[in-house]
C-alpha positions in Angstrom: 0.0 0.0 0.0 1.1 3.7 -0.8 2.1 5.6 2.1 0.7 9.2 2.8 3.3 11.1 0.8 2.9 9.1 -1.9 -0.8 9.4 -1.7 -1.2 13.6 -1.3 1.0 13.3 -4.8 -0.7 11.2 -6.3 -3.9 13.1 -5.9 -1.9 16.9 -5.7 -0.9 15.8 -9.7 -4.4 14.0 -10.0 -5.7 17.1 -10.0 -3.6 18.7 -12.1 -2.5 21.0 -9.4 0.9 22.6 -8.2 2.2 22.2 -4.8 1.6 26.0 -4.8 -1.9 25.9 -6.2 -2.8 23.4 -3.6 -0.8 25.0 -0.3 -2.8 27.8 -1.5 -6.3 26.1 -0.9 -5.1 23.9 2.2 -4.2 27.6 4.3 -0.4 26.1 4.2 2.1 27.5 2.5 4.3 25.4 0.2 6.9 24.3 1.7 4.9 22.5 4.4 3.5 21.0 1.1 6.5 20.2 0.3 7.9 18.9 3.1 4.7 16.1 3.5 4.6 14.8 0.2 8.6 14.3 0.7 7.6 12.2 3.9 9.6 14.6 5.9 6.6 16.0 7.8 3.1 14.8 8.6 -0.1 17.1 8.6 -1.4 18.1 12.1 -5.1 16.8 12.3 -6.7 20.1 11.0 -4.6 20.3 7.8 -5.3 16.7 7.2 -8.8 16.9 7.6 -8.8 19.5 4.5 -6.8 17.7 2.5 -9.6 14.7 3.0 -11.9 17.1 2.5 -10.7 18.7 -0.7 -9.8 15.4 -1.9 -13.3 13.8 -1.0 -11.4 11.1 0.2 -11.1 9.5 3.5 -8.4 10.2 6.3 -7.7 6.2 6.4 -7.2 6.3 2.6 -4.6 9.5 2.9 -2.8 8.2 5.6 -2.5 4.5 3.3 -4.8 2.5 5.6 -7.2 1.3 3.1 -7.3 1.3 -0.9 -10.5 2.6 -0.4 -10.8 6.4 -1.2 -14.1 6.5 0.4 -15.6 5.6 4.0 -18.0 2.6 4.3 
């Protein structure tokens, strides 16, 4: 299974978005952006729950709990 860096990547370029673009609509800025899809940094809770949010996807799915992108 991916892991979460992998994962906000995957669906950052998904989405045709930039790191900037997308820092932009999470209230980060980009180097924190940055920094989490090089698995150097995690997301505090808040900042993950937009991303899941943004994404529609599921905080399990982000973090590379399940393959499914959506809750039961």
């Amino acid at each position: 299974m991916k892991n979460f860096n992998e994962r906000l990547r995957e669906l950052r370029e998904d989405k045709n978005l930039t790191q900037t673009q997308l820092a932009k609509e999470l209230l980060i800025d980009q180097r924190s952006l940055s920094f989490y899809e090089l698995g150097k940094y995690e997301p505090n809770l808040e900042t993950l729950k937009r991303m899941a949010c943004f994404f529609d996807v599921s905080s399990d799915y982000l973090l590379g709990l399940t393959n499914n992108k959506k809750p039961n």
